[in-house]
C-alpha positions as CSV (number, residue, x, y, z in Angstrom):
1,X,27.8,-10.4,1.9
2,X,28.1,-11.3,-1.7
3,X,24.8,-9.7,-3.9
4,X,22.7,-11.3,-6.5
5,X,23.1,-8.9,-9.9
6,X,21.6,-5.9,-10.0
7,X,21.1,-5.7,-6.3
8,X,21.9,-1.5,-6.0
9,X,17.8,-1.6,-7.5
10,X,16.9,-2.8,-4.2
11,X,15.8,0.8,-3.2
12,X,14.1,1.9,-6.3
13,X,10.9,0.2,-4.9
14,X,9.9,-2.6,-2.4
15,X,8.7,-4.0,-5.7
16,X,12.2,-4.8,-7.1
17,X,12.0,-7.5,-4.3
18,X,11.9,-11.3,-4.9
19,X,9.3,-13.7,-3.6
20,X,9.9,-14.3,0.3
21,X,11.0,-17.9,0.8
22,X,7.5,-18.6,2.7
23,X,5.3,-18.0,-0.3
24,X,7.3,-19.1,-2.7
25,X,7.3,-22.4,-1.0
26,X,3.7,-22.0,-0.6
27,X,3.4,-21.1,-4.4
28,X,5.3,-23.7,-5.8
29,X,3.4,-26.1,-3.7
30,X,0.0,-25.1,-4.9
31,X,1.1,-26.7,-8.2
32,X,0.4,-30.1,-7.2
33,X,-2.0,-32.1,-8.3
34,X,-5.8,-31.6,-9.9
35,X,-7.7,-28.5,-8.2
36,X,-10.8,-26.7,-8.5
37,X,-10.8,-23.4,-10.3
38,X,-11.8,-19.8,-9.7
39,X,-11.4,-19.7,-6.2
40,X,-13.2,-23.1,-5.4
41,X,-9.9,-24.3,-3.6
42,X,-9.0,-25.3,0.0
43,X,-6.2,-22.6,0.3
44,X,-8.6,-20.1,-1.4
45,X,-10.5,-20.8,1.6
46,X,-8.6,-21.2,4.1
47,X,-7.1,-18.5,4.1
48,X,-10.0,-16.0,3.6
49,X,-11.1,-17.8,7.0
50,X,-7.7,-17.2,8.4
51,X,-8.3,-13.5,7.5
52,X,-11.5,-13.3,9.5
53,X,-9.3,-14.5,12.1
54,X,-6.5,-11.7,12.2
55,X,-9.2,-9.3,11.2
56,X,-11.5,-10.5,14.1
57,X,-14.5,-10.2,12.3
58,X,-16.6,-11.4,9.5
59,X,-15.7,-9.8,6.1
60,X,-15.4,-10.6,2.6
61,X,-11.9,-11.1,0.7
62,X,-11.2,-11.2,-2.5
63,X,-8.6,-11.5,-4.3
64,X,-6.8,-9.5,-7.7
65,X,-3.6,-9.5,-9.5
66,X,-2.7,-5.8,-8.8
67,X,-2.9,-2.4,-6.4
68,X,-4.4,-0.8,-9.3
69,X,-7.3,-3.2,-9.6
70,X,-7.6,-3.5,-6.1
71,X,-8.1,0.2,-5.8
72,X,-10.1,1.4,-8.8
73,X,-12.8,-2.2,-8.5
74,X,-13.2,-1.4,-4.6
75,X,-14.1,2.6,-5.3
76,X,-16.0,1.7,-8.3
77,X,-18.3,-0.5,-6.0
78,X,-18.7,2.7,-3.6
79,X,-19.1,5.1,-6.1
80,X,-21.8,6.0,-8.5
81,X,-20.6,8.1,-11.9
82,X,-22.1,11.3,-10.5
83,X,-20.2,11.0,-7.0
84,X,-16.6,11.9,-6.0
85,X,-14.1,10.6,-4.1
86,X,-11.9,12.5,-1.2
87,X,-8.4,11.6,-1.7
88,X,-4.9,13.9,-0.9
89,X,-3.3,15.0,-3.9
90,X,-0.5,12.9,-3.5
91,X,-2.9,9.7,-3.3
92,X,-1.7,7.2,-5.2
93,X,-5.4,6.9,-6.7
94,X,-4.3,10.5,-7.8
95,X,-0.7,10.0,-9.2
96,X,-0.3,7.0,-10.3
97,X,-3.4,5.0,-11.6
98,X,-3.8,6.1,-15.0
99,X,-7.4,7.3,-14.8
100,X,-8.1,3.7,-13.6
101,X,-10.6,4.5,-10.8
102,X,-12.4,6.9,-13.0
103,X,-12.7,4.5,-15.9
104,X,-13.9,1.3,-14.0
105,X,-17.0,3.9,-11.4
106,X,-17.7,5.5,-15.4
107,X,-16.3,8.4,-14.7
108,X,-16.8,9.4,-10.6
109,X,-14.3,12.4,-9.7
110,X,-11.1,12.7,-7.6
111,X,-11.3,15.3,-5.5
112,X,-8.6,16.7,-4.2
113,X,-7.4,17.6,-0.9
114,X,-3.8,19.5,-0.1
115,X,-1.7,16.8,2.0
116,X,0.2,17.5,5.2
117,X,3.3,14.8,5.3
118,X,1.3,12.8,3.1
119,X,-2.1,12.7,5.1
120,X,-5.4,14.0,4.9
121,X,-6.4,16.3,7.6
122,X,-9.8,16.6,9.2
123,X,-10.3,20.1,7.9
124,X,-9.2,19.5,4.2
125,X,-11.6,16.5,4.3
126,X,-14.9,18.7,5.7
127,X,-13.6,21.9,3.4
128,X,-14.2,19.3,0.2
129,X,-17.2,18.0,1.9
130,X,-19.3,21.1,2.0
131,X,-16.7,22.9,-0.8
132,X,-20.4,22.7,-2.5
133,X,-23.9,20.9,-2.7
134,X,-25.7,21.8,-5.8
135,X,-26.5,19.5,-8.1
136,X,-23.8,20.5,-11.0
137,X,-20.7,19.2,-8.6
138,X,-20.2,15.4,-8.0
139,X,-21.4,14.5,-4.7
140,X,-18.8,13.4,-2.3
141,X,-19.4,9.6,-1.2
142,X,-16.1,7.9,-0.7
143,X,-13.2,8.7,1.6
144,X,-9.9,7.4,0.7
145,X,-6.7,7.1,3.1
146,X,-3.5,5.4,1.7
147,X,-1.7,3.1,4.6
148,X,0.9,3.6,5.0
149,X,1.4,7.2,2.9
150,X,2.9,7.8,-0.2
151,X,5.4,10.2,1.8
152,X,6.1,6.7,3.9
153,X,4.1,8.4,7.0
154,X,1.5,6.4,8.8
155,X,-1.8,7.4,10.0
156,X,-2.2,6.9,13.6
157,X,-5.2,4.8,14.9
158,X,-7.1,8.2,16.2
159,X,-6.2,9.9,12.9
160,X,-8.0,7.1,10.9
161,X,-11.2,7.4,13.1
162,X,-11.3,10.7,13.5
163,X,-11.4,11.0,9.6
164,X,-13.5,8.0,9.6
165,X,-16.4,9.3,11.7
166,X,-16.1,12.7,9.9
167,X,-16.9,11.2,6.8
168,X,-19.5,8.6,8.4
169,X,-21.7,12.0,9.6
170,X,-21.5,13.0,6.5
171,X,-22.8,9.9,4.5
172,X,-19.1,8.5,3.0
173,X,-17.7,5.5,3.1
174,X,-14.3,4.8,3.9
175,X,-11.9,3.0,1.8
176,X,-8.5,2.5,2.9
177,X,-5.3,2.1,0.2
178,X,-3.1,-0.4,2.1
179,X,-0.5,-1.2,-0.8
180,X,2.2,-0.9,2.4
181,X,-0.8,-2.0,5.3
182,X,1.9,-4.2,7.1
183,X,4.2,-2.1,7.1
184,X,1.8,0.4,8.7
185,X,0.5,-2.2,11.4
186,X,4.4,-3.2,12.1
187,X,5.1,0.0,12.8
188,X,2.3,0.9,15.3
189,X,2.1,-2.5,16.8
190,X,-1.3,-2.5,16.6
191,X,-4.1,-5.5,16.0
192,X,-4.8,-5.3,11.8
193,X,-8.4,-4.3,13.2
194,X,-7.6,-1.4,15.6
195,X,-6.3,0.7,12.6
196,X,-8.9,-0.6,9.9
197,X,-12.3,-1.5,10.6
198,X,-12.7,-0.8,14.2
199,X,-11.4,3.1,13.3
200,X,-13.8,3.1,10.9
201,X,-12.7,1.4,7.6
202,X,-15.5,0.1,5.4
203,X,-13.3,-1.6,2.7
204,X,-9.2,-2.6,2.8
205,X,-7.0,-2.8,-0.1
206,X,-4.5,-5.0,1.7
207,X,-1.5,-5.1,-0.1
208,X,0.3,-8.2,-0.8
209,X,2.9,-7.8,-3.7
210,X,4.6,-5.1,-1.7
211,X,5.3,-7.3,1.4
212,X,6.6,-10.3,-0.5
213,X,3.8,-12.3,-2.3
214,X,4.9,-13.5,-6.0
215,X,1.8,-11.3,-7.2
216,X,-1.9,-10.7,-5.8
217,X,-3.6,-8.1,-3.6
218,X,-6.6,-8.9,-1.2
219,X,-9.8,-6.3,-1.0
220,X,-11.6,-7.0,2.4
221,X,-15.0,-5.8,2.7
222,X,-15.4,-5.5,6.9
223,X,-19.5,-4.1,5.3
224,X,-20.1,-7.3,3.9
225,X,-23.1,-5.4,2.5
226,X,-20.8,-3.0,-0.1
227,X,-19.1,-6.3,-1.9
228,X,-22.4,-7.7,-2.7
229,X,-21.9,-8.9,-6.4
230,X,-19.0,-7.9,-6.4
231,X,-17.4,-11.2,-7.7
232,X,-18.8,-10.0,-10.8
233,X,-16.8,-6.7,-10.8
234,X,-13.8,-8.6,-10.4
235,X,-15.0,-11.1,-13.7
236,X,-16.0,-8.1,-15.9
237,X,-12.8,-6.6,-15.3
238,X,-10.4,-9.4,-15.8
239,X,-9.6,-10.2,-11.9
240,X,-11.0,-13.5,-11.5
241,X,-8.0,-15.7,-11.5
242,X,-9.0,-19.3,-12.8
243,X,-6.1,-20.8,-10.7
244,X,-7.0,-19.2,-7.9
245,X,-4.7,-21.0,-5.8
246,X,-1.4,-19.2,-7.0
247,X,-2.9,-16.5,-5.6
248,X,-4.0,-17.5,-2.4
249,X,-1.6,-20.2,-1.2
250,X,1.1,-17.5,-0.7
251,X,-1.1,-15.2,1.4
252,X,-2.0,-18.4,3.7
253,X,1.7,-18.7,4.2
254,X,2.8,-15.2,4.8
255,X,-0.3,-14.7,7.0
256,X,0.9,-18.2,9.3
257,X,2.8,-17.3,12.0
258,X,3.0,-13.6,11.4
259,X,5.4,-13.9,8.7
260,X,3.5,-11.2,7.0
261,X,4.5,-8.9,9.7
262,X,8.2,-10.5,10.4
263,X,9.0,-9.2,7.2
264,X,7.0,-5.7,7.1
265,X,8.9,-4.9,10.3
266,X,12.4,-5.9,8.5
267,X,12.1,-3.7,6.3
268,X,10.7,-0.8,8.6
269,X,13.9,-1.3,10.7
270,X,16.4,-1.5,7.3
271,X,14.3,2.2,6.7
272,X,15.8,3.2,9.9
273,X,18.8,2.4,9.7
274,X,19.1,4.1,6.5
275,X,17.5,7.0,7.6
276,X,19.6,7.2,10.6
277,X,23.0,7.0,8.5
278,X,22.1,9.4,6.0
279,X,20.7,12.1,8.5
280,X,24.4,12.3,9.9
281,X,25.7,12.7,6.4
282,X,26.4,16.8,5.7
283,X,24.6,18.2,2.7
284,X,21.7,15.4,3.0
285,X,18.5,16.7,4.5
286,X,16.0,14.7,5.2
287,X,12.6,15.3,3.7
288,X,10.2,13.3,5.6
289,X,10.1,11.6,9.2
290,X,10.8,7.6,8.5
291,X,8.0,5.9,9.9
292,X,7.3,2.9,7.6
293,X,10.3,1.8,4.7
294,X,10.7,4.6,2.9
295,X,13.4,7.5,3.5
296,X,13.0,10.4,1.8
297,X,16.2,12.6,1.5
298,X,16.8,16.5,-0.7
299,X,20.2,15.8,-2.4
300,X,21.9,18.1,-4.7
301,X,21.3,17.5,-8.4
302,X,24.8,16.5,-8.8
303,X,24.9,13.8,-5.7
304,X,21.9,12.2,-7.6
305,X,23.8,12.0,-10.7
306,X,27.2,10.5,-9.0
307,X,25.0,8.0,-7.1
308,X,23.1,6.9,-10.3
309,X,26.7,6.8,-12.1
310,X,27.8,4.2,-9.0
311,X,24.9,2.2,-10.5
312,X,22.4,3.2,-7.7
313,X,19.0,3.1,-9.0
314,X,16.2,5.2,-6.6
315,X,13.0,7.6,-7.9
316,X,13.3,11.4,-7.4
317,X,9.3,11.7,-6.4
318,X,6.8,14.2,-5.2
319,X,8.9,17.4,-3.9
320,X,11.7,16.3,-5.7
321,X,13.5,14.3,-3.2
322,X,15.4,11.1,-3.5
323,X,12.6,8.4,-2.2
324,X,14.7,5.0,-1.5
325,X,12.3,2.3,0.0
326,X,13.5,-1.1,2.0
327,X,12.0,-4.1,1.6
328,X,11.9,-7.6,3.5
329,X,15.3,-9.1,1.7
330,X,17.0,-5.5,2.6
331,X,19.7,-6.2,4.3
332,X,22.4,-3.7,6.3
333,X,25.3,-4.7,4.2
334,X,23.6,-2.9,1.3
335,X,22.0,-0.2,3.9
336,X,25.4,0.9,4.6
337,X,27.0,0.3,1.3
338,X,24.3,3.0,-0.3
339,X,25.1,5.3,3.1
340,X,29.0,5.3,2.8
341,X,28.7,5.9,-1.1
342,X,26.4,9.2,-0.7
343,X,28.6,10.0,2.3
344,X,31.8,9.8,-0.3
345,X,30.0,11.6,-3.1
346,X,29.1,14.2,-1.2
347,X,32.3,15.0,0.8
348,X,33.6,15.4,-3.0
């Protein structure tokens, strides 16, 4: 299969991915014509009403140009500057936000729970809970999961509502961090509201960008109740979109037909592969089960550098390991390319 340039950055993220042909048809149609602005739009409609339909249930969406914003605007409108919220320390809230939840609640804290393969667990989550209740210590109030996990796990639909009703006893909400949510729901072939708002969810970053969309990230509110005014969060903080339709045009197309999770369970498969070639390889060790499209692999300092010198470009991430994720336009001709050039390296 002959390879666009640069194509060995496939693996560095599932962002290094172009547009899938569905929304980009879908975006470049949207330019047509005279419509209304700021979300007043047929396909800005349309497809929040196709949402309620996959969703089966009557939420809010809204719509914002990034993970980050989607993240830090949706625990801002859960969290008051005095309260904290329950995340794993590998959370990408945590790691990789810049402060950006702090700064948009004024200043609510992170707290921080030990991870095991990337989750929460039940007992880390009530250990932070009652960890103490004076009035010097932020008050817990938000619980937030990341779907699927940094680490590329996924939380199964009993782990998300048994963590979900623990945190409901206790007075939190529950937000969830789906940057890779398709991927998650490919991989358990599950409704989209088994493992989200009937196990509990109270708000879903779904992610968009990651799955294929030129640029754009939904927030669902399944309480309707928590994204009162929040249209003005969005405006304050620079997420209102006055062509709203470049935004919501591709969602409508990747949500027809299931192309949304076509293309999330492409990419779970390429993951497999992957993950399937390089546990055979001696001297690779696998870090982490696969179980979305990521594959997480300890390789010795000098196999990193030779596969970097062979022009492969991947993150060494939390723990160290090589992290190499698959996307939708993975294909197996680079899967096994990247395979048979570790193999090579590290029979050397």
């Amino acid at each position: 299969m002959n390879h666009p340039p640069g194509w060995k950055t496939q693996f560095a993220s599932d962002n290094t991915a172009g547009i899938c042909p569905e929304a980009l048809t879908a975006f470049n149609a949207a330019s047509a014509g005279w419509v209304p602005s700021y979300g007043n739009d047929d396909a800005t409609h349309e497809v929040c009403d196709r949402m309620r339909e996959i969703f089966e249930t009557d939420c809010d969406i809204f719509f914002v140009f990034n993970g980050t914003a989607a993240n830090s605007l949706s625990l801002a409108a859960l969290c008051q500057s005095y309260q904290g919220v329950i995340c794993t320390d590998t959370a990408h809230v945590a790691t990789d936000e810049c402060g950006a939840p702090e700064f948009f609640s004024n200043g609510s804290k992170l707290l921080l729970s030990p991870h095991r393969q990337g989750k929460l667990t039940a007992q880390g989550v009530h250990d932070l809970i009652h960890y103490r209740n004076d009035i010097h210590y932020p008050r817990p109030r938000v619980l937030s999961l990341t779907q699927s996990t940094e680490l590329g796990t996924i939380y199964q639909i009993g782990e998300v509502a048994g963590l979900s009703r623990l945190a409901h006893e206790h007075g939190l909400k529950v937000q969830m961090d789906g940057a890779r949510f398709a991927n998650a729901v490919a991989a358990l072939g599950c409704t989209p509201a088994d493992i989200s708002w009937r196990a509990g969810v109270d708000v879903l970053c779904f992610g968009g960008t990651k799955m294929g969309l030129p640029i754009g990230e939904a927030i669902v509110f399944f309480d309707r109740s928590l994204g009162e005014e929040f249209e003005y969060r969005c405006k304050q903080a620079g997420q209102l979109a006055s062509k709203m339709r470049f935004l919501s045009a591709p969602w409508l197309a990747m949500l027809d037909q299931d192309n949304w999770l076509r293309h999330a369970a492409h990419a779970n498969t390429m993951a497999q592969r992957l993950a399937g070639r390089i546990a055979a390889i001696p001297g690779a060790e696998m870090l982490l089960p696969t179980e979305a499209n990521g594959v997480f692999v300890n390789l010795p300092k000098h196999a990193i550098e030779a596969m970097h010198a062979k022009g492969w470009v991947f993150y060494t991430f939390i723990g160290g390991g090589a992290r190499l994720m698959c996307s939708w336009a993975t294909d197996e001709a680079a899967v096994d390319a990247l395979a048979d050039d570790l193999q090579s390296v590290l029979a050397g």
